[in-house]
Residue, then its C-alpha position, 0 to 999 in steps of 0.5 A: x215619697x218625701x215628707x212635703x208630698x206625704x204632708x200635702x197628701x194628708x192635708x188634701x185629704x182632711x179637706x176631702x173627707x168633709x162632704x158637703x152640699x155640691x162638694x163646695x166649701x170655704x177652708x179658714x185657717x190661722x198663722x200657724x198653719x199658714x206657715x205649715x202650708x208655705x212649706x208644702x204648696x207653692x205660692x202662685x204670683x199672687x203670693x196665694x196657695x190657689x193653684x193647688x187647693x182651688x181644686x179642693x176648696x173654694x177659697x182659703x182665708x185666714x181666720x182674722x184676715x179684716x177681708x175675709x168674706x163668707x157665704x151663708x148658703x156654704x159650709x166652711x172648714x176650721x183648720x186651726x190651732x185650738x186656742x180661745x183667741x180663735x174659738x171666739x173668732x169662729x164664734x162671731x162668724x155665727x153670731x151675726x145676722x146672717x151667719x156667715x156660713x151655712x155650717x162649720x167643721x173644725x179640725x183642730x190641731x193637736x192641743x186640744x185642753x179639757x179647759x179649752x173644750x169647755x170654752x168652746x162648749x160654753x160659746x152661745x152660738x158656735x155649738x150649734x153650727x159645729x157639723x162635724x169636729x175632729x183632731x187631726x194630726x198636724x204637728x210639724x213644719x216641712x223644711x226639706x223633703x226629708x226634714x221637719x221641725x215640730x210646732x209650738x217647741x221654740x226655744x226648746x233648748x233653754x227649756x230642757x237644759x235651763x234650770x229655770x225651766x223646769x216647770x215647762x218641760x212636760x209640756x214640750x215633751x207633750x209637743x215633741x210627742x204630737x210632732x212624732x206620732x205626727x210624722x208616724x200617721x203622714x207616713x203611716x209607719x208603726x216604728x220600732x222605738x229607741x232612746x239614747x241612755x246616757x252613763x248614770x254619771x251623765x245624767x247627773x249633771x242633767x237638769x232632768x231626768x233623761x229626756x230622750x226617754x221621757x219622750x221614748x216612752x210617752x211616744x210609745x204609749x200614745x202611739x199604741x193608743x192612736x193603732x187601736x183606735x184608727x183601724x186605717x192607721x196602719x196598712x198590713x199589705x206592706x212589704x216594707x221592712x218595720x221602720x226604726x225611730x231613734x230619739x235623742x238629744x242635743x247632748x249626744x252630739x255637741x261638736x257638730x254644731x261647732x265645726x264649719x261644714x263646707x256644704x253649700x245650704x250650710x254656708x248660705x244659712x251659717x256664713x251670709x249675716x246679712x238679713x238684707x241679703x239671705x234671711x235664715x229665717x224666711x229663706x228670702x235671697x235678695x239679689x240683682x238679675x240684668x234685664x233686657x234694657x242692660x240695667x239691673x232689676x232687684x229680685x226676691x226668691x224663696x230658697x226652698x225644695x217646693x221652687x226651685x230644682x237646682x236648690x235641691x240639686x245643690x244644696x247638699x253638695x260641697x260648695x266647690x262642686x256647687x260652683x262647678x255644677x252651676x258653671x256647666x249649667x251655665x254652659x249648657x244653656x249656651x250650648x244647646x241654644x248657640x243660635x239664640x245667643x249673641x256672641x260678639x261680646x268677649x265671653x271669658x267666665x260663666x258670668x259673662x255667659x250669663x250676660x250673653x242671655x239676658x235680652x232672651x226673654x224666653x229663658x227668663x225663669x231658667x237664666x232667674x235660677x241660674x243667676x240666683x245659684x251663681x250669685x249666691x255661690x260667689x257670696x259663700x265663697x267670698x265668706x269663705x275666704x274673706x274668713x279664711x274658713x278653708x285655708x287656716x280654720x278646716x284643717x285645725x278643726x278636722x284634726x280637732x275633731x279627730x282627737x289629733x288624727x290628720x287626713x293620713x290617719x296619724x296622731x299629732x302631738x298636744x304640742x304640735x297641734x297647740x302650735x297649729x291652733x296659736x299660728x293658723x287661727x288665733x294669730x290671723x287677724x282676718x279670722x272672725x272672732x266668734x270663729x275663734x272661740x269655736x275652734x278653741x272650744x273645739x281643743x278644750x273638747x280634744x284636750x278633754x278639758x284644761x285649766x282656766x289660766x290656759x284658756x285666759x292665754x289662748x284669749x290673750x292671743x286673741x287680743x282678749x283680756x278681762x279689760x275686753x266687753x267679751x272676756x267674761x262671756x266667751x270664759x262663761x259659753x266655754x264654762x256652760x259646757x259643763x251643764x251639757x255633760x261635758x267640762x271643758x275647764x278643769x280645776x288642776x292640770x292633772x284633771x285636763x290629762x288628755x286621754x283618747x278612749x277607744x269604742x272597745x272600753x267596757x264602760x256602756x256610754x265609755x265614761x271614766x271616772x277618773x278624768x270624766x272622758x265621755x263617749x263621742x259618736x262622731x268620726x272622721x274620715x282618714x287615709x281617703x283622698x278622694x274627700x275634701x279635707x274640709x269634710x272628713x267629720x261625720x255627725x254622730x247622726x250619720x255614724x248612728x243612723x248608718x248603724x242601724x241600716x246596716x244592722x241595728x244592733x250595732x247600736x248598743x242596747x245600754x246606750x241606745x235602748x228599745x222601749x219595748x226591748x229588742x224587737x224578736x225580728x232584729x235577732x232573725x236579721x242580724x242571723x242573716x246578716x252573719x250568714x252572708x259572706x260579704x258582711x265579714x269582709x268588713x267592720x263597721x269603721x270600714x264603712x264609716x270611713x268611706x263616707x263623706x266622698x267627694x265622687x260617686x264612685x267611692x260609695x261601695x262600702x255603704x252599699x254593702x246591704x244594698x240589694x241587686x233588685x231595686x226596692x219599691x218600698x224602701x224601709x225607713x228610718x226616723x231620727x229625731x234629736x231634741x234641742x236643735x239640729x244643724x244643716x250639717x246634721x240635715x245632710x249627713x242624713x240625706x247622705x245616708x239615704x241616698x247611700x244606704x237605698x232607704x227613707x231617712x227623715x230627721x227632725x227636730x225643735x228648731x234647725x239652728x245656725x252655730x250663731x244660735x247654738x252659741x248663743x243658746x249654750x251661753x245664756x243656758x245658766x241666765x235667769x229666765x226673766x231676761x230670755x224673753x221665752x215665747x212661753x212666757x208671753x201671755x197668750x192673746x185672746x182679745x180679738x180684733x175690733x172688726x169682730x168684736x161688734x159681731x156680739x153686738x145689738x147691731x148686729x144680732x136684733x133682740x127679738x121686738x126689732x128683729x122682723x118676723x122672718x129673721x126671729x123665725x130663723x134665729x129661733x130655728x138655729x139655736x132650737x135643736x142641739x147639734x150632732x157636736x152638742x149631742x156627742x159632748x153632752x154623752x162624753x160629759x155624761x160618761x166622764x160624770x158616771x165614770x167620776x162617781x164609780x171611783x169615789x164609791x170605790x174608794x169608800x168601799x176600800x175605806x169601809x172595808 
């Protein structure tokens, strides 16, 4: 089951549990989870979620919507982010007269403070209309069926790498927590948990102490405390194998997000600039479909999983067999119609096939999909060549990337791979600039570093001097490195020695001293011409997350550690695993190499632990890495599910272009005054106007003008405390009590 129908599942089911009078009820909620629901129920063709939770409620209205109307004989539910702008509004929904529902049950997001609790408690009228109140454990957006991003961590990157935001960092750990036992309760797994660990002299160039165990360790506790309060957490009738958890950060993997990866969703999100064409931000594709009058008709379509079937087709394949796979599409539609299509027009290309369909109404949705497909393909392929990213960009960045290995597996020179760096991309003017400062990048990252006047030259190539508005920005991104754990601009050229380390250095995370040569978890592919060349790299997400399927111990415990220490059944299975004959036959390069295939039918080596019977419940595997992920990085995980028969599900704080990326690492070192962080602006509190005179006489008469009935009924809402107010006061009594036992135990220490 994917992550969008466990999320809707648990959703449908919060709203379930609260019985009322006739099973009828109102649910309010706020933009946040607005934006929870968009991902995971489909919009109907009045922009509404009605066609699913109108079978579960009777309406749904947001919280400060000026429309929103209630019942006074019906009870509501609350399903908002706790914050003291929405508490007042919950409040004066029982401040007027009537009171605008019978009752109330809130559930909260995760957030919940001893402040804001008090806040809520101290409301004169809420209280007492509170039936039931209860967290519930909504913490993440679903972008993909096996893709998250956490709630409330914006910006997560400036916060845990910018020196400026050290005091915010806790916090965001606390959210990165909420999203991850999050995910552990929708899909009811209690995984084994595992961090990265970076080399000691890694950790010194970190603003933190290591983040990815903070978060590693912080899980582990509050997910043992969430097992022994909720004996429905975890279901023991399971035969799936126990789920893995690996925790990272940015900092593993820094070159993912600088290659250009040639998938489809990866050019549509990365290539296509034009928010009037493709916004990133809200997947809107704007585009023209021909009507049945022959003109054109302009169209807008949410480019997500829960609409449309051919996106979640298409998205992960290479735009090339994209195009292939939406002409024959195309093609199909006219073969298995020839009755209904006119074809006395001269039909050459699929676009004409298209044109041949347009006056049939009765293939107006599927003609909208295939039209959407094939227009937005043509645009990526168009970046792509108006940019040259395949023919000049590719091939350097593969090479690049393979620390100076092309597609045959042998090693070019510095020299000639500086050649091909100048002539193929530096010198062509139609390259994009941005593109070339990420190629460059790139040969720093290969040549482990080089001196500054090396880097002056190559921008010189470029056409760029400390005359241009750029110069000083693209030397200071490049610079910014260093406070990643990577330097990429030496003080002499002796340091900037290129040396290529092997996985078999005896250094835990292969850091040499002498020239600073990290450990990269990424590889590409070699001697395999059934791939693309644009597509020989593999994300250190995919190597990593193909390890621990294979045999989680082939991650190293010193550098990918357990929290709780290597779980006893990992030794048993990694017995087995030696016992069979097959496993011998192959290394882990081996089957690394074979990804990335351009057909099916090169997929034997991943499936080597692939059992002959089909599993039912498929063992799952959670990776989450902080700091941002890229489409790339999405799909070379989906890659190793399809590949391996297992549940991948990745995560992150933010899904970001390599613009962004960019971007952040950039203004990484810059004051924390001039980044404009959503953590910095002040929270709003003020509620709108239209609720404001709820609070007031008019709405609410003191007692000589209110007539007999209504100061009887007023009198009789407030007169008996709620079951809420009762539990709050025993809570309240308990943390008094509990106060005075340790201050007396500590005048007992200090006497004695």
């Amino acid at each position: 089951m994917s992550l969008i129908d466990l999320q809707r599942q648990y959703i449908l089911q919060i709203i379930d549990e609260v019985k009322t009078f006739n099973n009828l009820k109102f649910l309010v909620i706020d933009k946040q989870v607005q934006d929870i629901f968009d991902h995971i129920f489909p919009l109907d063709h009045n922009n509404t979620h009605n066609n699913i939770l109108l079978k579960h409620v009777i309406h749904y209205d947001l919280i400060d919507d000026i429309k929103r109307q209630g019942e006074h004989p019906i009870e509501c539910i609350y399903l908002l982010k706790p914050t003291k702008y929405n508490i007042k509004i919950m409040n004066s929904d029982f401040s007027q007269f009537p009171t605008k529902y019978k009752k109330c049950h809130i559930r909260f997001l995760p957030g919940l403070t001893s402040t804001l609790k008090k806040f809520l408690d101290n409301q004169d009228r809420l209280p007492y209309f509170i039936e039931s109140f209860k967290e519930c454990k909504l913490s993440n957006i679903i972008l993909q069926n096996h893709c998250f991003k956490s709630l409330n961590t914006n910006e997560a990157f400036q916060i845990i790498y910018n020196k400026e935001c050290l005091n915010v960092v806790e916090s965001y750990i606390n959210n990165i927590v909420q999203s991850l036992i999050g995910i552990c309760v929708i899909t009811n797994e209690y995984p084994i948990i595992r961090y990265f660990n970076p080399s000691e002299d890694q950790k010194e160039q970190y603003n933190y102490k290591n983040v990815s165990r903070l978060v590693a360790e912080k899980l582990q506790v509050d997910l043992d405390n969430y097992a022994r309060l909720n004996d429905d957490f975890l279901n023991l009738n399971s035969s799936r194998q126990r789920s893995i958890m690996i925790i990272c950060d940015r900092t593993l993997d820094l070159i993912s997000p600088l290659i250009h990866d040639f998938s489809y969703q990866s050019l549509v999100y990365n290539e296509i600039q034009d928010k009037n064409v493709f916004n990133n931000e809200t997947d809107v594709y704007r585009y023209e479909v021909e009507n049945e009058t022959g003109g054109f008709d302009e169209k807008d379509s949410i480019v997500r999983d829960i609409y449309d079937k051919i996106w979640s087709e298409l998205k992960f394949m290479h735009i090339v067999d994209a195009k292939n796979m939406i002409n024959k599409k195309i093609e199909k539609l006219i073969s298995d119609n020839p009755l209904l299509v006119d074809r006395q027009n001269n039909v050459k290309t699929s676009s004409d096939l298209l044109s041949v369909v347009a006056h049939l109404k009765m293939f107006d949705e599927e003609r909208r999909q295939l039209i959407l497909h094939k227009t937005l393909i043509e645009r990526c392929l168009s970046c792509v060549d108006s940019k040259k990213l395949a023919e000049n960009i590719a091939d350097t960045e593969q090479i690049m990337a393979g620390f100076g290995k092309d597609i045959n597996g042998d090693n070019c020179s510095k020299n000639f791979t500086l050649e091909f760096l100048i002539e193929k991309v530096l010198c062509i003017d139609e390259i994009n600039i941005n593109d070339k400062i990420r190629v460059i990048t790139l040969y720093c990252i290969y040549r482990n570093g080089i001196v500054e006047d090396d880097l002056i030259k190559l921008l010189n190539f470029m056409n760029i001097d400390y005359q241009h508005p750029f110069f000083s920005h693209f030397v200071e991104f490049i610079r910014n490195f260093e406070i990643l754990g990577l330097t990429l601009i030496k003080p002499t050229l002796k340091q900037s020695k290129l040396k290529i380390f092997k996985n078999k250095h005896p250094s835990p995370y292969l850091y040499n001293e002498l020239d600073g040569r990290r450990k990269f978890y990424h590889d590409t592919i070699t001697n395999n011409y059934e791939i693309y060349t644009t597509s020989r790299f593999i994300p250190a997400c995919g190597v990593n997350i193909s390890k621990s399927i294979s045999n989680a111990l082939l991650l190293p415990e010193d550098e990918f550690k357990f929290v709780k220490g290597i779980p006893v059944e990992l030794y048993e299975m990694n017995e087995d695993l030696q016992e069979q004959d097959h496993s011998k036959d192959y290394s882990v390069e081996e089957v690394i190499n074979s990804s990335n295939s351009r057909t099916n039918k090169i997929k034997t080596s991943w499936n080597l632990r692939k059992d002959s019977t089909p599993n039912i419940e498929r063992q799952r595997i959670f990776y989450y890495v902080i700091g941002g992920l890229t489409h790339g990085e999405v799909k070379s995980a989906y890659d190793q599910g399809v590949w391996k028969n297992k549940d991948v599900f990745i995560g992150s704080d933010e899904i970001m272009t390599s613009s962004k990326f960019m971007e952040n690492v950039l203004n990484v070192n810059r004051p924390r005054s001039v980044l404009n962080l959503k953590v910095d602006e002040k929270e709003e509190e003020n509620i709108p106007d239209f609720f404001k005179y709820n609070n007031t006489k008019e709405r609410i008469p003191n007692s000589q003008s209110r007539r007999p009935y209504e100061q009887k009924m007023y009198v009789e809402e407030t007169s008996k405390p709620s079951e809420y107010m009762k539990q709050s006061e025993d809570e309240t009594l308990t943390e008094i009590t509990e106060s005075k036992k340790k201050k007396s135990s500590r005048f007992k220490k200090m006497f004695k």
